[in-house]
C-alpha positions as CSV (number, residue, x, y, z in Angstrom):
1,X,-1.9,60.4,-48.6
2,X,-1.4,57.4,-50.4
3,X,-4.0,55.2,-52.2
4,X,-4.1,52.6,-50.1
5,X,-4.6,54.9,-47.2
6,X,-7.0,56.7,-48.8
7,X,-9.3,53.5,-49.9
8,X,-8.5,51.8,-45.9
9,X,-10.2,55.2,-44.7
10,X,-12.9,55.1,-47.0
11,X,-13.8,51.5,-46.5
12,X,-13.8,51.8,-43.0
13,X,-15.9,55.0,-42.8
14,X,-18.4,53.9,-45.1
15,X,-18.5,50.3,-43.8
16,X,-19.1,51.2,-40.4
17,X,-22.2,53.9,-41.3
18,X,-23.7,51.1,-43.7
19,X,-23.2,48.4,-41.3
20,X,-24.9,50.2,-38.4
21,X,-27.7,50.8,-41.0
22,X,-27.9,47.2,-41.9
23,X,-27.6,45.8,-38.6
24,X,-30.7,47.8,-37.5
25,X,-33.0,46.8,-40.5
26,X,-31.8,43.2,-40.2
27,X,-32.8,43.1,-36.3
28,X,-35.7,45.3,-37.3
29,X,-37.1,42.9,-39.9
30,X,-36.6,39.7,-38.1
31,X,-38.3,41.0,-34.8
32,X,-42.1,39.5,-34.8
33,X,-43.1,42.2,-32.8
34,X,-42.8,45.3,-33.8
35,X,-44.9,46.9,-30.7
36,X,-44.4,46.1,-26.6
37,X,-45.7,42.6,-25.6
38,X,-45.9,41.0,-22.9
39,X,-44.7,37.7,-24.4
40,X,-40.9,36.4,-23.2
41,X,-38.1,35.2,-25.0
42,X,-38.5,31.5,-23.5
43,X,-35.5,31.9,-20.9
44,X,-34.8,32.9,-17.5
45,X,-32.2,34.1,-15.5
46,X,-32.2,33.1,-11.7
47,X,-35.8,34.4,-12.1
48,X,-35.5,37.1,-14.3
49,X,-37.0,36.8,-17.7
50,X,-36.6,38.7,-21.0
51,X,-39.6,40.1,-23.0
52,X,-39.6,39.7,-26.5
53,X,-40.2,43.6,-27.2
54,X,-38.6,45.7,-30.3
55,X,-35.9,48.1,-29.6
56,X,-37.3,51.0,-28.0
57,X,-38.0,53.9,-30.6
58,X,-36.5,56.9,-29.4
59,X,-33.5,54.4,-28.8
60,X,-34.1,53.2,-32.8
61,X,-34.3,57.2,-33.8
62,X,-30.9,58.0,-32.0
63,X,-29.1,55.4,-33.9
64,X,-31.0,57.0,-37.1
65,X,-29.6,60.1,-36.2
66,X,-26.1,59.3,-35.8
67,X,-26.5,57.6,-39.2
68,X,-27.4,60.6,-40.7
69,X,-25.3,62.9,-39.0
70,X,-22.4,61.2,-40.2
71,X,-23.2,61.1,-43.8
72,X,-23.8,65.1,-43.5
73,X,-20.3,65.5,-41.4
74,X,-18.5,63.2,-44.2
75,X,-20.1,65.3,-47.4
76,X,-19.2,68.8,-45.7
77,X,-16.0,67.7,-44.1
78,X,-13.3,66.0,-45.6
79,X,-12.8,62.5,-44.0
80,X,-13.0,60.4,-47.3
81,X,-9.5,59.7,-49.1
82,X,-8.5,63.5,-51.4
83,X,-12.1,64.1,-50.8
84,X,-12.1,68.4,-49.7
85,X,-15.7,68.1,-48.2
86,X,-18.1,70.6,-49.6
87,X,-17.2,73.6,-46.9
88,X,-13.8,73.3,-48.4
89,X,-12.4,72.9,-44.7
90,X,-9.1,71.6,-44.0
91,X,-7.2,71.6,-40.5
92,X,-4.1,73.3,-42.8
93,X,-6.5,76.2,-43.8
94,X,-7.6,76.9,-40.7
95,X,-4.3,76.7,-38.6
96,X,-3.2,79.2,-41.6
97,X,-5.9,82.0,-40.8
98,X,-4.9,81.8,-37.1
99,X,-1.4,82.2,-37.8
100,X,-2.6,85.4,-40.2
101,X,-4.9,86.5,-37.6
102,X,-1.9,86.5,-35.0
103,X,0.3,88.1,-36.8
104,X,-2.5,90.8,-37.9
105,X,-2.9,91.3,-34.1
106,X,0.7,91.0,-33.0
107,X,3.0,92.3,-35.5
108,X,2.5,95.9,-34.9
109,X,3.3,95.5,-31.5
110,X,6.6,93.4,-32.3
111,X,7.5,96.3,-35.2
112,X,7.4,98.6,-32.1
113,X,9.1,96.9,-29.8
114,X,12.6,95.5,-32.1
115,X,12.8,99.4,-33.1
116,X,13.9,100.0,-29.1
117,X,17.5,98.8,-27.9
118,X,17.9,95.4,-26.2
119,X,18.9,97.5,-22.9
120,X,15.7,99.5,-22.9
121,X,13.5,96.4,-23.5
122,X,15.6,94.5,-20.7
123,X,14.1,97.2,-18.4
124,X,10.6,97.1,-19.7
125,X,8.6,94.8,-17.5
126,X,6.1,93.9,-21.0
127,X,8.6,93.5,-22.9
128,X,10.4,91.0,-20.7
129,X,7.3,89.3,-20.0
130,X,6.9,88.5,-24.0
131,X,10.1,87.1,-24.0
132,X,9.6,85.2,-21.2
133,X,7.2,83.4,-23.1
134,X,9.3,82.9,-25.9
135,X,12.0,81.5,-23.9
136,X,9.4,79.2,-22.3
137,X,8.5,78.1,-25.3
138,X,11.5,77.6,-27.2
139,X,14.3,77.7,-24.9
140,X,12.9,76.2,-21.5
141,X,13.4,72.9,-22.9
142,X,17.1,72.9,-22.7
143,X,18.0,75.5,-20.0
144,X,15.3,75.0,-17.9
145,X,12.5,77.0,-16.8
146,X,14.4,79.3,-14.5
147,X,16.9,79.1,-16.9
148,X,19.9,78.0,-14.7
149,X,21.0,75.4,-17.4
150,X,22.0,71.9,-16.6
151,X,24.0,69.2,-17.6
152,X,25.6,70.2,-21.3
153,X,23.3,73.7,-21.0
154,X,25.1,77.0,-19.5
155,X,23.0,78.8,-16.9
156,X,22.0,81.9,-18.2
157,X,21.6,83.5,-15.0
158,X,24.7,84.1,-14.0
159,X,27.3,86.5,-15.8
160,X,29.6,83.8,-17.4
161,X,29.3,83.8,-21.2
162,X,31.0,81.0,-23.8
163,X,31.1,83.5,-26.8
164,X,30.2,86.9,-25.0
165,X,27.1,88.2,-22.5
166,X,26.4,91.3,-24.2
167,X,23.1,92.1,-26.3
168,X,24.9,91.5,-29.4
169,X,26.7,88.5,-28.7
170,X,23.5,87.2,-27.4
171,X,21.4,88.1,-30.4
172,X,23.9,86.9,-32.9
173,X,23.9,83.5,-30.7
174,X,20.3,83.2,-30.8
175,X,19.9,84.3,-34.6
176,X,22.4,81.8,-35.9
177,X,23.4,78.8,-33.3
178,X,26.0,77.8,-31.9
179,X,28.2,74.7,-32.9
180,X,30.9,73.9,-29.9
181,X,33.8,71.2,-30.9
182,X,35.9,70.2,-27.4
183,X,38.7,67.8,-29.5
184,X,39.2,64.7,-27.8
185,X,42.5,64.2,-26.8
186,X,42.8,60.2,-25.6
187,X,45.2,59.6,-28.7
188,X,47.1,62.4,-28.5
189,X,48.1,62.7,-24.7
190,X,47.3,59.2,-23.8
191,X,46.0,57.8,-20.8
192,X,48.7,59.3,-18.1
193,X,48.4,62.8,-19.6
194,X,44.5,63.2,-19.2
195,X,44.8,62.5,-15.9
196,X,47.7,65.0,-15.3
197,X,45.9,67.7,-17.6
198,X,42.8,66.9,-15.7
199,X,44.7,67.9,-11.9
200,X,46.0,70.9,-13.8
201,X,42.8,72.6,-14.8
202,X,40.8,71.7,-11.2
203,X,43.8,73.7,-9.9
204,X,43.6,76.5,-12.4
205,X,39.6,76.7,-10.6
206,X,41.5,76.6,-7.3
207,X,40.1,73.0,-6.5
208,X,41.9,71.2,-3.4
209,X,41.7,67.8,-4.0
210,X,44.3,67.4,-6.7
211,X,47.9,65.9,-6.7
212,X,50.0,69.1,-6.9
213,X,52.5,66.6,-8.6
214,X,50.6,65.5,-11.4
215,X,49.1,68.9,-12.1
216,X,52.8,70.4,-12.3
217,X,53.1,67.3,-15.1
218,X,49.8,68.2,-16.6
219,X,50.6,72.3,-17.1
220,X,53.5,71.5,-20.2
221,X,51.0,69.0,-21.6
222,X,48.1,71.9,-20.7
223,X,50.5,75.0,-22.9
224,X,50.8,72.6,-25.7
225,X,47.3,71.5,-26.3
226,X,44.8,73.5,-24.7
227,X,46.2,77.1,-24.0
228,X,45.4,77.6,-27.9
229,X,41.9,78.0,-27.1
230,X,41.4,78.3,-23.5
231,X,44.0,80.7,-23.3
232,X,47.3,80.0,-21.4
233,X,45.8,81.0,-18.0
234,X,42.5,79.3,-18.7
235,X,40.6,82.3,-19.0
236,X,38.6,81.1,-21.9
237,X,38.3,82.9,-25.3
238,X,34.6,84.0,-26.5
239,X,35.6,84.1,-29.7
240,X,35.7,80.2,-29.5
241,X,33.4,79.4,-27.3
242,X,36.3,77.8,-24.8
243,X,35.0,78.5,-21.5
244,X,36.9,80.0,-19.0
245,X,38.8,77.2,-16.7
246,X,39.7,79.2,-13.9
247,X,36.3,80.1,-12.3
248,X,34.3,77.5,-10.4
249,X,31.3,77.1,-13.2
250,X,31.3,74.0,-15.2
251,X,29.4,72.8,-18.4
252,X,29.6,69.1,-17.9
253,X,30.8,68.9,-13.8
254,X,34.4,69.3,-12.3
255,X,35.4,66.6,-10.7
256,X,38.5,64.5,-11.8
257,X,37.1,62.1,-13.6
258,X,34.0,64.7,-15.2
259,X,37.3,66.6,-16.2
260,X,39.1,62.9,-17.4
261,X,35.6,62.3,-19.3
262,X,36.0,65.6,-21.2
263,X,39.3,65.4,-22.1
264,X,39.5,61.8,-23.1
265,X,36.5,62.2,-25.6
266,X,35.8,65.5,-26.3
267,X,32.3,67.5,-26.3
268,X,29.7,68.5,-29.1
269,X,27.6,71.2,-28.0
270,X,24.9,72.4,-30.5
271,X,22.8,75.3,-29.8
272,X,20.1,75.9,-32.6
273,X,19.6,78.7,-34.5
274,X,16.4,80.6,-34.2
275,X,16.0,83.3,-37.0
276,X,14.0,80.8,-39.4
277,X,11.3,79.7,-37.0
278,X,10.6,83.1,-34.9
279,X,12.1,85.4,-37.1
280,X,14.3,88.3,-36.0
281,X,11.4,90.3,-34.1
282,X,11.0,87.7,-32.0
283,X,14.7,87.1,-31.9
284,X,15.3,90.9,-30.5
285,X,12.7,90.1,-27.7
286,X,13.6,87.0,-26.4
287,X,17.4,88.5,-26.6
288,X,16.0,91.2,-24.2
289,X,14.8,88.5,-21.6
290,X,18.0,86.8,-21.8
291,X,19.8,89.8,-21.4
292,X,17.8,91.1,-18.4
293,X,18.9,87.9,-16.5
294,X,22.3,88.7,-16.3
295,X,21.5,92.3,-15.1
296,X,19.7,90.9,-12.5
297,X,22.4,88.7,-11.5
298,X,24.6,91.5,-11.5
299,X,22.0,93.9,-9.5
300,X,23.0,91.1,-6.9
301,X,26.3,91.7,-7.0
């Protein structure tokens, strides 16, 4: 905290305890009664009168009180500028024992846990249950609390995967991020060929409402651009993250101009990574949630 900071506090603090003090001797001094009378201030209002009596003690002893409660709070606690407080309490000391106490409680049962396979823990209802919370916590946010995705954010219920559904796939996605570059592709195709390209791939998903004349236009332009990543029957690669083009799932919406919209200027896609703030145990739990999604979806099946 910065001097001035620390001086505003401490001025204000102070100030306010000694000004409460003052104002009650001041008003106590100047009153010239200092038990109950029966003797009026001299006005009236519609009829009602004010008696010139001394503030009531016990009302006198709570403001004492709050006086000196505050002076004891502000010498054990720290509320003064650098000032520690004589319990040496801080809010970072004592958010520090919690996390130690946590991790004195929890980390046995996560050392347990991450030495079992992600398919055994997808199966053990516990186990799913902590990484439920984890997901909730962490994850939620962006995919949702059911976690079927939205706009920009794949649904991970369902059994299609950008770089690969399996527990190690989904691990190493969780552990180190993902960073997703669609090019855009206004300057290199222009104006006409987005619009072709764009009636090419709904008809790779087997979309209906397309002109069958531009998406026969749009397939060279499709081979020489795209198929490099997306495969040349649109089947997506994992190792790129180029999602597959031929299924009826889409990241940012499939209709012509949603497609257009792509194409034109690109995407960015950025999933975080999560080793550094949960650490791997974590990491191998909340991959077991994850995972058990998918199997669910494909129980369905």
């Amino acid at each position: 905290m910065s001097t001035f900071w620390t001086v505003w506090i401490s001025v204000i603090s102070l100030g306010s305890i000694f000004g409460c003090y003052w104002l009650l001797w001041a008003t106590r001094k100047s009153q010239p009664h200092q038990e109950e009378t029966e003797e009026t201030l001299g006005h009236s209002f519609d009829g009602i009168e004010e008696y010139d009596n001394p503030l009531p003690k016990w009302w006198l002893y709570m403001f004492i009180g709050t006086i000196v409660f505050a002076l004891i709070y502000l010498a054990l606690y720290p509320g003064l500028g650098s000032y520690k407080g004589l319990l040496g309490w801080t809010q970072e000391n004592q958010w520090q024992a919690q996390v130690d106490e946590a991790k004195a409680r929890y980390e046995p049962i996560y050392a347990e846990l991450v030495s079992q396979p992600v398919e055994a823990l997808a199966q053990d209802y516990h186990a799913v249950a902590m990484g439920q919370r984890l997901y909730s916590n962490n994850c939620a946010v962006c995919h949702g609390s059911t976690a079927r995705g939205s706009f920009g954010f794949p649904n991970l219920t369902d059994d299609d995967w950008l770089y690969g559904g399996s527990p190690e796939k989904i691990k190493e996605t969780l552990l180190n991020g993902r960073v997703a570059a669609m090019p855009a592709w206004q300057a290199i195709i222009g104006n006409q060929g987005i619009t072709q390209v764009a009636h090419y791939v709904r008809q790779l998903s087997g979309q209906e409402t397309i002109d069958t004349e531009l998406a026969a236009r749009g397939a060279s332009l499709y081979q020489t651009n795209c198929a490099v990543c997306h495969g040349t029957e649109g089947k997506g690669n994992h190792a790129l993250g180029a999602p597959n083009l031929t299924d009826s799932i889409w990241l940012y919406g499939g209709t012509q101009q949603m497609v257009e919209t792509s194409l034109r200027d690109g995407r960015a896609g950025v999933m975080p990574a999560f080793l550094e703030q949960l650490g791997e145990d974590r990491v191998h739990l909340l991959t077991a949630y994850v995972y058990s999604l998918s199997l669910d979806k494909s129980a369905e099946k």
